[in-house]
C-alpha positions in Angstrom: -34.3 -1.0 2.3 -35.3 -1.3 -1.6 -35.6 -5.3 -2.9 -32.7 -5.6 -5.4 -29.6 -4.4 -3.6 -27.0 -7.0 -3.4 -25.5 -8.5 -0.3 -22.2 -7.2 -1.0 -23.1 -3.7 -1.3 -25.0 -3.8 1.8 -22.1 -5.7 4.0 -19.9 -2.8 2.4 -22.1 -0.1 3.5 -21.5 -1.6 7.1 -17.8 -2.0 7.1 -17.3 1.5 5.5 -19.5 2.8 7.9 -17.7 0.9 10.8 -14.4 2.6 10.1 -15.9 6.7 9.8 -17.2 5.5 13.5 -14.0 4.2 14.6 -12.3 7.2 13.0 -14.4 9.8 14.5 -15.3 8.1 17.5 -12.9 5.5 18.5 -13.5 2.0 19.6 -15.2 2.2 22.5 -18.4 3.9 20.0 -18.6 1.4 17.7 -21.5 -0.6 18.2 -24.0 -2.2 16.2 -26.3 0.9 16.6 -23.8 3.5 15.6 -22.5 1.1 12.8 -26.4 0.7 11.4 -27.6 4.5 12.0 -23.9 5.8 10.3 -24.8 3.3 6.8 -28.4 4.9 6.9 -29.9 1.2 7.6 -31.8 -0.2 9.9 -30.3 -2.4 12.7 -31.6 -5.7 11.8 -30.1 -4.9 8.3 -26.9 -5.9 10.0 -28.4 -8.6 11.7 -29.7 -10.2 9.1 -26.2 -10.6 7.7 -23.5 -11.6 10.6 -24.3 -14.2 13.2 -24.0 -11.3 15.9 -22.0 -8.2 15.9 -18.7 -10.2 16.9 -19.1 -11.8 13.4 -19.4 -8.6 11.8 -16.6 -7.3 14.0 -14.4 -10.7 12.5 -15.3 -10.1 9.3 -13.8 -6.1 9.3 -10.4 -7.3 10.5 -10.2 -10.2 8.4 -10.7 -7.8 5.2 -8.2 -5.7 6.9 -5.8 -8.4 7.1 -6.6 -9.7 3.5 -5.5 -6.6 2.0 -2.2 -6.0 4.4 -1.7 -9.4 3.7 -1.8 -8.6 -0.5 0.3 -6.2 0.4 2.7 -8.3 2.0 2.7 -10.9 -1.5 3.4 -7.3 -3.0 6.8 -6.4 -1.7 8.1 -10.5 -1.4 7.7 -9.8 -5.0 9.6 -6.9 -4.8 12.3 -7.6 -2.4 15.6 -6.9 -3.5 14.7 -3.2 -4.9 14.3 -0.4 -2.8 15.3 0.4 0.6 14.4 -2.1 3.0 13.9 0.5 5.8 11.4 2.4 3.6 9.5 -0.2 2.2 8.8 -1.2 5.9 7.9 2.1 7.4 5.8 2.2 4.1 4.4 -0.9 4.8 3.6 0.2 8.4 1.5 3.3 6.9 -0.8 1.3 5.7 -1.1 -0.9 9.0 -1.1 1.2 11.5 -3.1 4.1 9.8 -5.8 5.6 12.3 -8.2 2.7 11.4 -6.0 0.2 11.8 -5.3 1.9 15.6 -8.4 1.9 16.2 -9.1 -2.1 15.1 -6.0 -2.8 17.6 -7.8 -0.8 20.5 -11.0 -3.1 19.7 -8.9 -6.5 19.5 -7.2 -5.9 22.8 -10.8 -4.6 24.5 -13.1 -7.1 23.3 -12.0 -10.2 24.9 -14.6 -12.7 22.4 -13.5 -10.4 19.4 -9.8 -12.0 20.3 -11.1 -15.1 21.2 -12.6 -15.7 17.5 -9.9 -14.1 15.8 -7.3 -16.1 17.0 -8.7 -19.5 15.4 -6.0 -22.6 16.4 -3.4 -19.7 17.5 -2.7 -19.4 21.2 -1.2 -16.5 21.2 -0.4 -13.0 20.1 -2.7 -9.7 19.3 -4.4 -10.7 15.6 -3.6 -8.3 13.6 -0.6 -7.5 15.0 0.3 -11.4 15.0 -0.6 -10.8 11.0 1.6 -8.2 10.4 4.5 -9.8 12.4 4.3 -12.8 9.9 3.8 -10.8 7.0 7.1 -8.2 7.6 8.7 -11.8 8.7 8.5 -13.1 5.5 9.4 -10.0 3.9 12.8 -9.8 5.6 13.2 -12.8 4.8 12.8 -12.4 1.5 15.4 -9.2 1.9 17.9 -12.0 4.0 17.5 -14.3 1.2 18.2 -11.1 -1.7 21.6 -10.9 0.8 20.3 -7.5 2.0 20.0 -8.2 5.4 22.8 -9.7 7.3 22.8 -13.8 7.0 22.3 -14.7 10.8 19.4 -11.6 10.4 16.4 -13.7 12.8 13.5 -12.6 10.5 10.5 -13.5 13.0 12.5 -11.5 15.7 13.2 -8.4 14.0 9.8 -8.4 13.0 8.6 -8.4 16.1 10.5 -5.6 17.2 9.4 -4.0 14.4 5.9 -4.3 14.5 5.9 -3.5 18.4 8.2 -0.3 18.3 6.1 1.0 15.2 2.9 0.1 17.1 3.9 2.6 20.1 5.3 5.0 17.7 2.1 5.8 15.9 -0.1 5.2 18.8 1.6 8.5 20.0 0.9 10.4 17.2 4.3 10.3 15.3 5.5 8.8 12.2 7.3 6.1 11.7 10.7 7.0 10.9 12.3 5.2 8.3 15.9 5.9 10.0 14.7 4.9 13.5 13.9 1.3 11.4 17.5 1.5 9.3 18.9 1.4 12.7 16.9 -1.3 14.5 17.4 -3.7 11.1 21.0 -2.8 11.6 21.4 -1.6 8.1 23.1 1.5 8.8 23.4 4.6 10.7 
């Protein structure tokens, strides 16, 4: 590797790389081999920048889960315009997009992965836990706007959201923005 790149580029290199092998080749082939030999590096390139390839593995959800989590800021912001049922299924595109999936299938797999993600939380999937809290606190924001019902449990609904969204896309189908209207109980 030439003297002179910097650390982020490299560490980039990796995590792109980490998500065209989860997208071609699902969790169970991403390793630290096929992570190294799809950036073009050499292994101990990645070595020499994550404690093992569990902290490497940390760090790609936890960037994840930063920008979801922007997102999230994005429509608090915004609650009050839109449909609520669209700016959730939107909101779901972007989490449960194929490399998202596939960073779900690795959580649940890799029992230390979990472990490490979890931090002081006891329980829940990370990531999924994530997006719970972050469509919590947009509906929420929605209850507060007085576009949800006022006795709407935010936390609940959100976790029927993120669970019924999670098995539709891990079957291949869209989430249906009517399917949600019905489940906030915002219409028909």
């Amino acid at each position: 590797m030439p003297t002179g790149v910097a650390l982020q580029d490299v560490r980039r290199q990796l995590f792109d790389a980490a998500e065209r092998v989860l997208l071609r080749a699902g969790a169970n082939a991403l390793t630290s081999r096929a992570v190294t030999e799809e950036a073009g590096v050499a292994k101990g390139v990645l070595h020499r920048h994550f404690a093992d390839f569990d902290d490497f593995l940390v760090e790609l959800v936890q960037r994840r889960i930063a920008g979801f989590e922007a997102w999230g800021a994005t429509m608090r912001a915004n609650a009050g315009t839109g449909d609520v049922a669209e700016n959730v299924a939107d909101a779901f595109t972007g989490i449960l997009d194929p490399v998202g999936l596939g960073l779900i299938r690795l959580i649940i797999a890799r029992d230390e992965l979990r472990v490490r993600l979890r931090g002081e939380r006891d329980h829940g999937i990370p990531y999924l836990a994530e997006a719970t809290e972050m469509i919590a606190a947009y509906l929420t924001a929605e209850r507060e706007w007085c576009r949800l019902p006022e006795e709407t449990d935010a936390r609940m609904l959100a976790l029927t959201l993120v669970g019924t969204a999670h098995l539709i896309v891990s079957e291949g189908r869209p989430v249906d923005p009517g399917a949600l209207r019905t489940i906030i109980g915002i219409g028909p």
